[in-house]
VOTIDREN-946981 format. One record per residue (C-alpha): residue in three letters; x, y, z. Coordinates in pm, 1 decimal, padded with zeros to 6 digits. Example, Ala and Ser with C-alpha at 12.3 -4.5 7.8 and 13.67 -1.06 7.14 Angstrom:
<nodes>
NODE  code        px        py        pz
NODE   ala   01230.0  -00450.0   00780.0
NODE   ser   01367.0  -00106.0   00714.0
</nodes>
This chain:
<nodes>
NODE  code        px        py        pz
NODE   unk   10722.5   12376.1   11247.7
NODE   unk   10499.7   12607.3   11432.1
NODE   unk   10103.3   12615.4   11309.9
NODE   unk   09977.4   12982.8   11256.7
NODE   unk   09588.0   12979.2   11395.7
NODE   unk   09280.2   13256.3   11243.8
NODE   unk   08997.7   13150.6   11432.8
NODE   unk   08703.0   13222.8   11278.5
NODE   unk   08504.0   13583.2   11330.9
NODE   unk   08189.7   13454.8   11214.2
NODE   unk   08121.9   13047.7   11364.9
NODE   unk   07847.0   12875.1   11193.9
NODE   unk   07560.2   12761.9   11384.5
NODE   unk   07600.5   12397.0   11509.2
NODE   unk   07337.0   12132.4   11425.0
NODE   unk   07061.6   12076.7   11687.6
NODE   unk   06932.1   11732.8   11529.8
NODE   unk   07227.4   11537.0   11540.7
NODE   unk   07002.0   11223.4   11538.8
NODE   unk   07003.5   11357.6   11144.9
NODE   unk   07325.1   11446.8   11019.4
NODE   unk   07374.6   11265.8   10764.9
NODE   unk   07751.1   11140.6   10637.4
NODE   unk   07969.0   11409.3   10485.8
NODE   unk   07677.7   11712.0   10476.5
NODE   unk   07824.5   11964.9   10741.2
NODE   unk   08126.9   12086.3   10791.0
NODE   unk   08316.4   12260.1   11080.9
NODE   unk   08462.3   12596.9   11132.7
NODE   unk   08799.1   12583.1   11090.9
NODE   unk   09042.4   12352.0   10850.8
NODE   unk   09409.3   12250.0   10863.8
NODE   unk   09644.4   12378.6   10562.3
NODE   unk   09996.9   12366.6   10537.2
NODE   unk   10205.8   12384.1   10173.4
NODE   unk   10485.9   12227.6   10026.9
NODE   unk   10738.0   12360.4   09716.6
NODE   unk   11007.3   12220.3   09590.2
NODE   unk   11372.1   12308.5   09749.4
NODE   unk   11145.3   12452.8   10000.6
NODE   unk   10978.0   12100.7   10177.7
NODE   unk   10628.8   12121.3   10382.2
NODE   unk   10540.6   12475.3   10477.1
NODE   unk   10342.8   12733.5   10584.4
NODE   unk   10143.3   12517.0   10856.9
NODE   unk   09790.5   12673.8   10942.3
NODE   unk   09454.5   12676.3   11100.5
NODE   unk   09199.9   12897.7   10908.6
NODE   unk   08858.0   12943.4   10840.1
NODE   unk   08676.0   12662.7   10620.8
NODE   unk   08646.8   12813.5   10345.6
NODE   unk   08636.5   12762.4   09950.2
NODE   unk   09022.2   12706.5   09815.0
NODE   unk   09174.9   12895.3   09532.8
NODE   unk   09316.5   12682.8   09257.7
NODE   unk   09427.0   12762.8   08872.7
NODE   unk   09182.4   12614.6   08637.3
NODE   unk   09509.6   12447.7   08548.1
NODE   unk   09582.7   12271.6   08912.4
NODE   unk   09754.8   11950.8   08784.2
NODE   unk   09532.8   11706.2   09047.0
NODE   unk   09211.4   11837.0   08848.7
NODE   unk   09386.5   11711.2   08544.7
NODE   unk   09608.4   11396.4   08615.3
NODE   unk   09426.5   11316.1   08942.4
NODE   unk   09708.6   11358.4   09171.2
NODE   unk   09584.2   11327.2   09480.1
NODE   unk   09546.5   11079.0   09821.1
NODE   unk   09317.9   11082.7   10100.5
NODE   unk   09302.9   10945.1   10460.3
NODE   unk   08925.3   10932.3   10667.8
NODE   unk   08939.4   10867.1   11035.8
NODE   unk   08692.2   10966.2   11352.4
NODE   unk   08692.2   11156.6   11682.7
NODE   unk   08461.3   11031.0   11956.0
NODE   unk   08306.3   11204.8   12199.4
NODE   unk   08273.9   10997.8   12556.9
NODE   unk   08017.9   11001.8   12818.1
NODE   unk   08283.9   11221.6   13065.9
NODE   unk   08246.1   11475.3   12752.1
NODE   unk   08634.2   11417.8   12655.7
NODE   unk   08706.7   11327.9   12249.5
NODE   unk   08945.5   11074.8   12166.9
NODE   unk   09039.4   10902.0   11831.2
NODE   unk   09124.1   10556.9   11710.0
NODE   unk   09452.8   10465.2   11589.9
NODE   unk   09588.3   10784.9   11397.4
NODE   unk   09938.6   10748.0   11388.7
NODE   unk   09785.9   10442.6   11128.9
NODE   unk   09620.7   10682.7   10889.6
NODE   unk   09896.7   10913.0   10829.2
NODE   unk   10102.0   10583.9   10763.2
NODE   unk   09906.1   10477.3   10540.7
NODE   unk   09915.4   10831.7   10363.6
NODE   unk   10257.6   10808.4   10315.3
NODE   unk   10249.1   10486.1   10150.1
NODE   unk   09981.2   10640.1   09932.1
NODE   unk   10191.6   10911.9   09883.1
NODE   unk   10490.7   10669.8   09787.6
NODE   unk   10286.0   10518.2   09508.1
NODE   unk   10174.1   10880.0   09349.3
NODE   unk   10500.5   11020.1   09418.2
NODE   unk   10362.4   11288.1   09652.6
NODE   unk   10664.3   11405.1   09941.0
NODE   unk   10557.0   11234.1   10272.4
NODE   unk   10466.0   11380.6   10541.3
NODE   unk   10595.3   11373.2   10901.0
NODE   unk   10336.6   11158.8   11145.0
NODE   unk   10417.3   11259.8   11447.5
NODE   unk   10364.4   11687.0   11323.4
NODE   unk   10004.4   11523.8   11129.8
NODE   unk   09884.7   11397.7   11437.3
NODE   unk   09995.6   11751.2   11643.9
NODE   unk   09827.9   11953.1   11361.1
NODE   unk   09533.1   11710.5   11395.6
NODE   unk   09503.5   11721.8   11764.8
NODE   unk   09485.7   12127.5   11743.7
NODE   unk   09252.7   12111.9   11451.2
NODE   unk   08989.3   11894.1   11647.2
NODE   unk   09027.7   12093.4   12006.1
NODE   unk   08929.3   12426.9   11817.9
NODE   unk   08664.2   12260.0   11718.2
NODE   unk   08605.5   12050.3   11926.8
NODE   unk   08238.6   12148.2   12044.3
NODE   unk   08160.2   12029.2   11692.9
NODE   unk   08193.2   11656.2   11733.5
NODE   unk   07817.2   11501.2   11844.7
NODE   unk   07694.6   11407.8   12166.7
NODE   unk   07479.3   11141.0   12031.4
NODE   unk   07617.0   10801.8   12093.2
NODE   unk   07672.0   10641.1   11697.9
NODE   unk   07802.4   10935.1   11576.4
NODE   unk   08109.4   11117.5   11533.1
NODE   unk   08363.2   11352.4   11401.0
NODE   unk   08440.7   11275.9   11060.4
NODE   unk   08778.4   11371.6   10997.2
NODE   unk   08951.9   11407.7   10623.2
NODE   unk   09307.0   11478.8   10569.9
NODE   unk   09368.3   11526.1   10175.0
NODE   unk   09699.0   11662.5   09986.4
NODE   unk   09659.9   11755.0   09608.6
NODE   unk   09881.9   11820.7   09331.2
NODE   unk   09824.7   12230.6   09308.3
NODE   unk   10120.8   12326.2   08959.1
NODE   unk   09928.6   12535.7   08745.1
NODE   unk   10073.6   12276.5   08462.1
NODE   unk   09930.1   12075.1   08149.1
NODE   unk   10186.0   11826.7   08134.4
NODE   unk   10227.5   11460.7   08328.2
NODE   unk   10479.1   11454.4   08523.8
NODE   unk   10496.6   11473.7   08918.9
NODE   unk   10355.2   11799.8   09064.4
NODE   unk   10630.9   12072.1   09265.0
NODE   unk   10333.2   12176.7   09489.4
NODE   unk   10081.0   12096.4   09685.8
NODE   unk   09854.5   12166.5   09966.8
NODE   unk   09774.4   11921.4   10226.5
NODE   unk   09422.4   12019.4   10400.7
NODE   unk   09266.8   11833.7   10700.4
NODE   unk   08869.0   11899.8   10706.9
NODE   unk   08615.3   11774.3   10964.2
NODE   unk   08237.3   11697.9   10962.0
NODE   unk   08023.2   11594.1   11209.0
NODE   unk   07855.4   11309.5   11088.5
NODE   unk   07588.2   11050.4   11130.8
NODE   unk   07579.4   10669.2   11069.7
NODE   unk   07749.2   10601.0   10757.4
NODE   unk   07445.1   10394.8   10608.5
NODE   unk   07092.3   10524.9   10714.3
NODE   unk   06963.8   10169.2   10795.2
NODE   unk   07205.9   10168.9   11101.7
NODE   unk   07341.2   09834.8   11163.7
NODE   unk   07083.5   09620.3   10971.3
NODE   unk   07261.1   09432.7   10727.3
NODE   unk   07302.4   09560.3   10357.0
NODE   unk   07280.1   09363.2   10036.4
NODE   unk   07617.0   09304.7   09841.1
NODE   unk   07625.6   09311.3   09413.4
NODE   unk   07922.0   09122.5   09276.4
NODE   unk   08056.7   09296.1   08997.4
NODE   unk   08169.6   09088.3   08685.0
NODE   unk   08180.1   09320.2   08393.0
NODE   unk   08396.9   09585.0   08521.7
NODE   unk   08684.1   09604.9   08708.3
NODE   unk   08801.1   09822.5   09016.0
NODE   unk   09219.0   09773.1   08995.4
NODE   unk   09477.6   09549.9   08957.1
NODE   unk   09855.7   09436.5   09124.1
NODE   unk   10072.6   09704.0   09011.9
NODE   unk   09856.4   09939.0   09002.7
NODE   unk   09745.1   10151.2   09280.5
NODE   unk   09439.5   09955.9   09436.9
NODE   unk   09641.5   09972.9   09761.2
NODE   unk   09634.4   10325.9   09795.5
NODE   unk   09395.0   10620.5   09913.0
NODE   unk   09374.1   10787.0   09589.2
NODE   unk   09019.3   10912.2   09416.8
NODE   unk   09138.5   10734.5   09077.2
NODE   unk   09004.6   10399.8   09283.5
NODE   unk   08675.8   10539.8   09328.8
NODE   unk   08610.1   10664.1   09012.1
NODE   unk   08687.2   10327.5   08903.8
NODE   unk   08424.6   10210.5   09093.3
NODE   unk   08151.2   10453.5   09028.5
NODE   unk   08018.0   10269.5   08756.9
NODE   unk   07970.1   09907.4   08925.7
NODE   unk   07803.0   10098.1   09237.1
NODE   unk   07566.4   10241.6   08999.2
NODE   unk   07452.0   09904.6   08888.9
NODE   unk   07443.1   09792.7   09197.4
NODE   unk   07189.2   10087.2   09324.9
NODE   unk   06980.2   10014.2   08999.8
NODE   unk   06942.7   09671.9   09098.4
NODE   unk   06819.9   09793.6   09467.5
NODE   unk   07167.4   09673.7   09644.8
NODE   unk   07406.0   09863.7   09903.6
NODE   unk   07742.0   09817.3   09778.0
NODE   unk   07952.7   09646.1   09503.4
NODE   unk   08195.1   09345.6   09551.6
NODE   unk   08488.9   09352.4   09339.2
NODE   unk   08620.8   09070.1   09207.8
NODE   unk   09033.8   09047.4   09077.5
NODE   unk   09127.0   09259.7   08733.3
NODE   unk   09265.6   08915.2   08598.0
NODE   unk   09071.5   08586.2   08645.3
NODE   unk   08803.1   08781.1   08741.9
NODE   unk   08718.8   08516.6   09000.6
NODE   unk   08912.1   08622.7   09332.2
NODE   unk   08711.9   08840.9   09571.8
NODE   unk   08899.6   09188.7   09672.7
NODE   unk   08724.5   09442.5   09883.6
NODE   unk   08371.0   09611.4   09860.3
NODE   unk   08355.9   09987.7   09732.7
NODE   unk   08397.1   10135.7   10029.8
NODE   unk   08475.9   09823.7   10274.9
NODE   unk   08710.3   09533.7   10316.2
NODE   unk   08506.8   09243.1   10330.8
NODE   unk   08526.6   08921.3   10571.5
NODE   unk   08336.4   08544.7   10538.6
NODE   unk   08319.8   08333.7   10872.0
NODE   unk   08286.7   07998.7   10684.2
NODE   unk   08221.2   07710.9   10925.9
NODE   unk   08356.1   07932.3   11207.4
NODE   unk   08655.5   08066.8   11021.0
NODE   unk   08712.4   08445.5   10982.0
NODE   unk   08859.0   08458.7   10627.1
NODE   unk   08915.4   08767.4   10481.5
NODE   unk   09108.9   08841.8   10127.3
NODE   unk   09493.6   08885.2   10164.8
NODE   unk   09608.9   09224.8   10082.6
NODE   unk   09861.3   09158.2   09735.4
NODE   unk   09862.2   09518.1   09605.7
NODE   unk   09559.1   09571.7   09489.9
NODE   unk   09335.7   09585.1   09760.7
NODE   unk   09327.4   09878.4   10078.4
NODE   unk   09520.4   09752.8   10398.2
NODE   unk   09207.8   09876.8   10577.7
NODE   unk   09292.4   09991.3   10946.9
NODE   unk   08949.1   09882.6   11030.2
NODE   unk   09051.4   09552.3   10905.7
NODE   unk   09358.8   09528.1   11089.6
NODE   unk   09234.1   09569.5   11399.8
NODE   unk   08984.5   09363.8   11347.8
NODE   unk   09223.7   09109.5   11282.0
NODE   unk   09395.5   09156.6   11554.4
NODE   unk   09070.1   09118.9   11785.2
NODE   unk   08965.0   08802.0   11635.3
NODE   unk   09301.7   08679.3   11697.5
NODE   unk   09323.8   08775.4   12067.9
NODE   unk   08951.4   08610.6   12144.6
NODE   unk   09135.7   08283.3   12004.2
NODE   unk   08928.2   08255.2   11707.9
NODE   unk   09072.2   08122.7   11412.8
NODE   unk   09155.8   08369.5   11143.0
NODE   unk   09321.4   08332.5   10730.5
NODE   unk   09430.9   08608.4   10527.7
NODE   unk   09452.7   08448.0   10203.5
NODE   unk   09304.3   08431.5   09845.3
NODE   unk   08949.7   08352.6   09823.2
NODE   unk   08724.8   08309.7   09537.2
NODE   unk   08320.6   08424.6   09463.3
NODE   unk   08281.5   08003.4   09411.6
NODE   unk   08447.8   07912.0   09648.1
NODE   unk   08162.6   08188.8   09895.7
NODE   unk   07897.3   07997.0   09701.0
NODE   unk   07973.2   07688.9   09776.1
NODE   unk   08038.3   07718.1   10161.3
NODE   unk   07635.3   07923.2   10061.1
NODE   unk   07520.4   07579.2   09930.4
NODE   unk   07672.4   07372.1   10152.9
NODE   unk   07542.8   07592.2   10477.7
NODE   unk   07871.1   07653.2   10634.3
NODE   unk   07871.5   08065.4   10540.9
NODE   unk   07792.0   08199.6   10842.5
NODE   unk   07870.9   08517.5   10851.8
NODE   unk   07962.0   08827.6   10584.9
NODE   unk   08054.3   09142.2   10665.3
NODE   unk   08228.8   09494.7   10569.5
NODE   unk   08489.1   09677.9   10785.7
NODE   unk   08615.3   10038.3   10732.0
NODE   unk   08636.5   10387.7   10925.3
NODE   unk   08309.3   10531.1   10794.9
NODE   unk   08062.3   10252.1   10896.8
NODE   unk   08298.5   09982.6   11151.0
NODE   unk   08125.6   09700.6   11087.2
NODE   unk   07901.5   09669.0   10821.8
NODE   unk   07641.8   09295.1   10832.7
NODE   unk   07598.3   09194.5   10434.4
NODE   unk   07279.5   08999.3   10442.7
NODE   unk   07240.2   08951.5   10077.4
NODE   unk   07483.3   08869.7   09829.4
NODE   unk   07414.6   08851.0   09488.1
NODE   unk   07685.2   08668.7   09162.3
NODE   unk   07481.7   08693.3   08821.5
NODE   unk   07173.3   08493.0   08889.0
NODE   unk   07260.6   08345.9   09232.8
NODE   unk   07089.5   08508.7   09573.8
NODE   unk   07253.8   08412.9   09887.4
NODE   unk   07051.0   08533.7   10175.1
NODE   unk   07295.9   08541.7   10424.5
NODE   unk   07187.0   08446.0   10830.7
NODE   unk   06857.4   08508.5   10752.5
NODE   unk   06907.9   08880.1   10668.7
NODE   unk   07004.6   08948.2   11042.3
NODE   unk   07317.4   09012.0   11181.6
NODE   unk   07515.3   08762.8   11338.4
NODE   unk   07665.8   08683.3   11607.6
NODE   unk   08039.2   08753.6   11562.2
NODE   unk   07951.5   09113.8   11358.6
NODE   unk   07753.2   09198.7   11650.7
NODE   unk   08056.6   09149.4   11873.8
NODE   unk   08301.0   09302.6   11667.1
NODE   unk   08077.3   09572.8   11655.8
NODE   unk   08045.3   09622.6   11980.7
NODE   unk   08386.0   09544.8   12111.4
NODE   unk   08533.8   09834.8   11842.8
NODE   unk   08276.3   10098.4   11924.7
NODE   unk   08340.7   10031.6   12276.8
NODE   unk   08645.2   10136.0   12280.6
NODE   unk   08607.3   10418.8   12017.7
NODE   unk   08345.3   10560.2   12285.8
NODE   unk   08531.3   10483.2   12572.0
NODE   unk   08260.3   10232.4   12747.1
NODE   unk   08486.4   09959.5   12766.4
NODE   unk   08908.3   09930.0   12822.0
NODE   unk   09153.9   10006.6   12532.3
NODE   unk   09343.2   09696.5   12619.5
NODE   unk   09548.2   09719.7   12268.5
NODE   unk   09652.9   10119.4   12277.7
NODE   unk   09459.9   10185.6   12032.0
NODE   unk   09263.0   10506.8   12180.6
NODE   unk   09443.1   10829.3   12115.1
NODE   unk   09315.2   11061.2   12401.2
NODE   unk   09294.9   11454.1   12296.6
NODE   unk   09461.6   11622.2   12580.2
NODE   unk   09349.5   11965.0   12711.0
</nodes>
């Protein structure tokens, strides 16, 4: 499939601060569209000028929440070229997501084309400043102008990109973690697994507690015994507990973070000793009381590593490393945005170079 491009006749003006852009807040010049129909397939492929879309107040996604989502970066190096990390894994992952919603899938190999074009159009839009980057979001939505549930005959699937800041304004200091036990974010079976907005709306609600009790982020706990940790709002979540990396396993209802994966697979190749497997909140306060949790931290695209140096269950405060950020994070952290910068060697082929 070709991709029609209409550049844009009147480009925005560029931020000048970028030591202040904030996550999400600006937007480029240009987004991806492309359509699908039924008996027709994926269509229609496009570059165009960001601008508002044009949906019927009837759009099934606004209605049955039909929808899935990917977020990934592009990195600007110190010879000025822009590369990515690991895209082929997004669109991937929004298949399976689109599996679970019943949403056609898309090809990987034309995603990752269409992306590449997107981002050198724009390309003088992702920062100079080393920390931040190129937020990219690829969406598709459910677009029948239908009140009825059933599985929509059209969509649109839009890639958008914004220049961005550090995801959290504190930068790398570590963040303070609420355990939620009165609500719940999803369960096996259902679609915790996915990309879909249904799983953040879920969790709306706990991160609002969490901000009125002056902490970060929420950790969710399993929809069943309520006891078995899962993933933070926006994060998988890892525990080095007397020098193991343990991190929950993924059974369904948790994201298969690519973040996660790879760092997985780094721990693994420094030798260190790594478990995927179920882990519960007592079991975390235990290793707390017994002093063997060394380490906590969050992995995911927007933020790479993110330190937890507080972690609160009901009435129980575990100050975690003495609020700093340890050892192992700081590596992690390192090694990855290495690599996603280009200051050290891609020795995984990870790095997806944008040519031209």
């Amino acid at each position: 499939m070709d991709i029609r491009v209409e550049l844009t006749k009147n480009p925005k003006a560029k931020p000048t601060d970028e030591s202040n852009l904030g996550f999400g807040h600006v937007f480029t010049d240009h987004m991806f569209i492309m359509n699908y129909d039924k008996g027709q397939g994926w269509h229609d492929a496009r570059i165009v000028p960001y601008a508002p879309l044009e949906l019927s107040p009837a759009a099934m996604c606004l209605h049955y929440a039909q929808e899935v989502f990917e977020g990934l970066k592009a990195y600007r190096t110190a010879d000025g070229s822009v590369q990515m990390f690991r895209p082929e894994e997004n669109f991937k992952r929004l298949n399976i997501s689109n599996q679970r919603l019943v949403i056609p899938e898309v090809d990987v190999d034309f995603c990752i084309k269409a992306l590449d074009k997107l981002v050198s159009i724009d390309k003088d839009w992702v920062p100079h400043t080393d920390g931040a980057s190129l937020y990219i979001r690829p969406f598709i939505i459910a677009v029948d102008p239908f009140l009825g549930v059933r599985p929509a005959d059209s969509y649109m699937f839009i890639i958008i990109l914004s220049p961005s800041g550090a995801y959290y304004s504190t930068g790398l200091n570590p963040v303070g973690i609420y355990v939620e036990s009165n609500y719940v974010r999803a369960v096996r079976g259902g679609m915790g697994f996915t990309k879909t907005g249904g799983n953040y709306a879920a969790s709306l609600i706990g991160q609002d507690e969490a901000h009125k009790q002056d902490y970060s982020q929420v950790l969710w706990l399993d929809g069943v015994e309520r006891k078995y940790i899962e993933e933070v709002g926006a994060m998988n979540i890892f525990f080095i507990i007397d020098g193991e990396i343990v991190t929950p396993e993924l059974q369904g209802s948790i994201l298969s973070g690519i973040t996660r994966k790879s760092v997985l697979e780094l721990c693994k190749s420094w030798g260190m000793k790594v478990s995927e497997k179920r882990i519960s909140i007592q079991e975390v306060a235990d290793a707390y009381d017994a002093g063997k949790l060394n380490e906590v931290f969050g992995t995911g695209t927007a933020a790479v590593i993110s330190p937890v140096g507080k972690l609160k269950w009901g009435d129980k405060v575990m100050i975690i490393n003495d609020n700093k950020i340890g050892e192992v994070s700081q590596k992690i952290y390192d090694t990855m945005t290495g690599m996603q910068y280009g200051k050290l060697e891609d020795k995984f082929g990870w790095i997806h170079k944008l040519e031209g």
